[in-house]
C-alpha positions in Angstrom: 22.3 -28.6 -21.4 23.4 -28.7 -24.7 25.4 -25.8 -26.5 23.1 -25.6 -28.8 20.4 -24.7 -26.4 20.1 -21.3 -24.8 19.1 -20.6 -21.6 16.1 -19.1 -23.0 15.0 -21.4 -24.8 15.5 -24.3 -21.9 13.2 -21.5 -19.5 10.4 -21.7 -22.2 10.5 -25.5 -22.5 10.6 -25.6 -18.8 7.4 -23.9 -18.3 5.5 -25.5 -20.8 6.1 -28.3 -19.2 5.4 -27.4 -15.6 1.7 -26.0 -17.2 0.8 -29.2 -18.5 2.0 -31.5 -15.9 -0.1 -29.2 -13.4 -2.8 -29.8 -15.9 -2.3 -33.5 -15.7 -2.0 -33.3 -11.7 -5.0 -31.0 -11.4 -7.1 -33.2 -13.5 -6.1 -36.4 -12.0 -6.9 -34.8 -8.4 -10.6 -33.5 -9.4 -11.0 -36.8 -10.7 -8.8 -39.7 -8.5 -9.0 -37.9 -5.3 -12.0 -35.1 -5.4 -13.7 -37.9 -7.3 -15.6 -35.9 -9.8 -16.6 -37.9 -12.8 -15.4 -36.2 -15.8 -17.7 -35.4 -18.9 -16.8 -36.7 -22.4 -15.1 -33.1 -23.5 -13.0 -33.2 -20.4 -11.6 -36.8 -21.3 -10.8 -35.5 -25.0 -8.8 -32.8 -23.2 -7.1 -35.5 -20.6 -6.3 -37.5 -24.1 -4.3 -34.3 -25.5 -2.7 -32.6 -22.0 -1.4 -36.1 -20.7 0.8 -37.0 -23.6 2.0 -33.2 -23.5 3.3 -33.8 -19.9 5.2 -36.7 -21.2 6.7 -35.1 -24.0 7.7 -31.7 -22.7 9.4 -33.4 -19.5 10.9 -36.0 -22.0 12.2 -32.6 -24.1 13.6 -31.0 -21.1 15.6 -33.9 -20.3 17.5 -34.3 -23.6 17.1 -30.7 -24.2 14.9 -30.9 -27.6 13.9 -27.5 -28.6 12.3 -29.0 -31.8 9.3 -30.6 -29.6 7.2 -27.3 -31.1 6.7 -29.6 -34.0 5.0 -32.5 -32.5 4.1 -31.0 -29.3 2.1 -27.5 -31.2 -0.8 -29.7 -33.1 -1.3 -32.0 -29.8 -1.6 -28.5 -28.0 -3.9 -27.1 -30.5 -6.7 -29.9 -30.9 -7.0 -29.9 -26.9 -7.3 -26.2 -27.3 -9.8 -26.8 -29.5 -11.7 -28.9 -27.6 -11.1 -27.0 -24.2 -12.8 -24.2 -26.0 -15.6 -25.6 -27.0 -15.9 -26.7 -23.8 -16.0 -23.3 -22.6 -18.1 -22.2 -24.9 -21.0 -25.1 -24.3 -20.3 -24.0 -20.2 -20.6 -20.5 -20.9 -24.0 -21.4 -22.5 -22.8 -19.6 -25.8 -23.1 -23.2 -27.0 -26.5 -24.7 -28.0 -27.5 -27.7 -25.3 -28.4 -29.6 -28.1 -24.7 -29.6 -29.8 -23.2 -31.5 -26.5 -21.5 -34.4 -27.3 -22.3 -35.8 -24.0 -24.1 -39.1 -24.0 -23.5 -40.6 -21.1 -21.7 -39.1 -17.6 -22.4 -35.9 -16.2 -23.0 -32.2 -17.7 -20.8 -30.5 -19.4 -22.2 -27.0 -18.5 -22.9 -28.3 -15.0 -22.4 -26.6 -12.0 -20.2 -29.1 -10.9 -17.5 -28.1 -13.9 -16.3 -25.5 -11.5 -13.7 -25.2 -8.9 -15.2 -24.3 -5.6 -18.2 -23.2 -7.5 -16.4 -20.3 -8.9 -13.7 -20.7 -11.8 -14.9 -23.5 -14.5 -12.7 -26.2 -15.3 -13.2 -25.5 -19.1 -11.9 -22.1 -18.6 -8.5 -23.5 -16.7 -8.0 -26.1 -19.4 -8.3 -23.1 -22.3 -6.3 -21.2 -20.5 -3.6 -24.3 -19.7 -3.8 -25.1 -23.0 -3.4 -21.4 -24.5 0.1 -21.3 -22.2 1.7 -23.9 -23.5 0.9 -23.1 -27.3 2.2 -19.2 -26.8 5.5 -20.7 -25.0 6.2 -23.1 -27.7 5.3 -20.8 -30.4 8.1 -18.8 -28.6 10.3 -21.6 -28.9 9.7 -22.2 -32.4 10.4 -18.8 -33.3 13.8 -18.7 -31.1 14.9 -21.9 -32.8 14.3 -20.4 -36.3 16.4 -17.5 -35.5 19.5 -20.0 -34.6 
C-alpha cells in the first residue's frame, strides 16, 4: 500500500469492489449456471457492473484512490438503469414504456430470487453501495 493511501481509504475501495464483483458473480450464476435468460435492462446493468469489477479490483491492486472519477459516472448510469428496472418490476412503470423487445419480462415473476427478493431491487441496491463508498472516497481524497 502506498503512503499516500490510508487505511481507510484502501477499506472503502476494498468493498466497492467486493459489491460489484459479487454483482458480476451473482449475475453470471442466475444466468451461466441457474440459466435464466436475462431481459434487455438487465444486460444494460451487466454492461455497467462488469467493467466496475474490473476497475475497482484493478484500483485496489495499485492502490488508486482516484478511481471515484471514472468509476462514479459508470456506477451512476447502471444505477440508473437498475432503477428503472425496479420501477417497471414494481409496476410503478407503465408496461408500455419497457424497452424489452425480444427475451423475457422485465416485471416477470421470474426477475426474482426464489420468488421473493427481485433482481432489479439487488442490482439498485449493488449499485447504490458502491456509489456511497466511492463518494466516500472521493470526499477522503479531497481532504488529503
Amino acid at each position: 500500500m502506498s503512503a499516500s493511501l490510508d487505511q481507510r481509504s484502501w477499506w472503502l475501495l476494498l468493498a466497492a469492489w467486493l459489491i460489484a464483483l459479487s454483482a458480476t458473480l451473482g449475475a453470471l450464476y442466475i444466468g451461466e449456471i441457474i440459466g435464466q435468460a436475462p431481459c434487455a435492462l438487465c444486460w444494460f446493468q451487466r454492461a455497467f457492473m462488469f467493467p466496475l469489477a474490473i476497475m475497482l479490483a484493478v484500483s485496489c491492486a495499485i492502490s488508486d484512490t482516484r478511481v471515484w472519477r471514472y468509476a462514479l459516472p459508470i456506477a451512476g448510469i447502471g444505477w440508473a438503469v437498475a432503477l428503472y428496472h425496479s420501477l417497471l418490476f414494481s409496476g410503478l412503470v407503465s408496461e408500455e414504456l419497457q424497452p424489452c423487445g425480444a427475451g423475457p419480462s422485465c416485471s416477470s415473476a421470474d426477475m426474482a430470487i426464489l420468488g421473493q427478493v427481485p433482481i432489479p431491487a439487488l442490482s439498485l441496491a449493488a449499485f447504490s453501495i458502491i456509489i456511497i463508498l466511492l463518494e466516500m472516497l472521493r470526499r477522503r481524497s479531497h481532504r488529503e
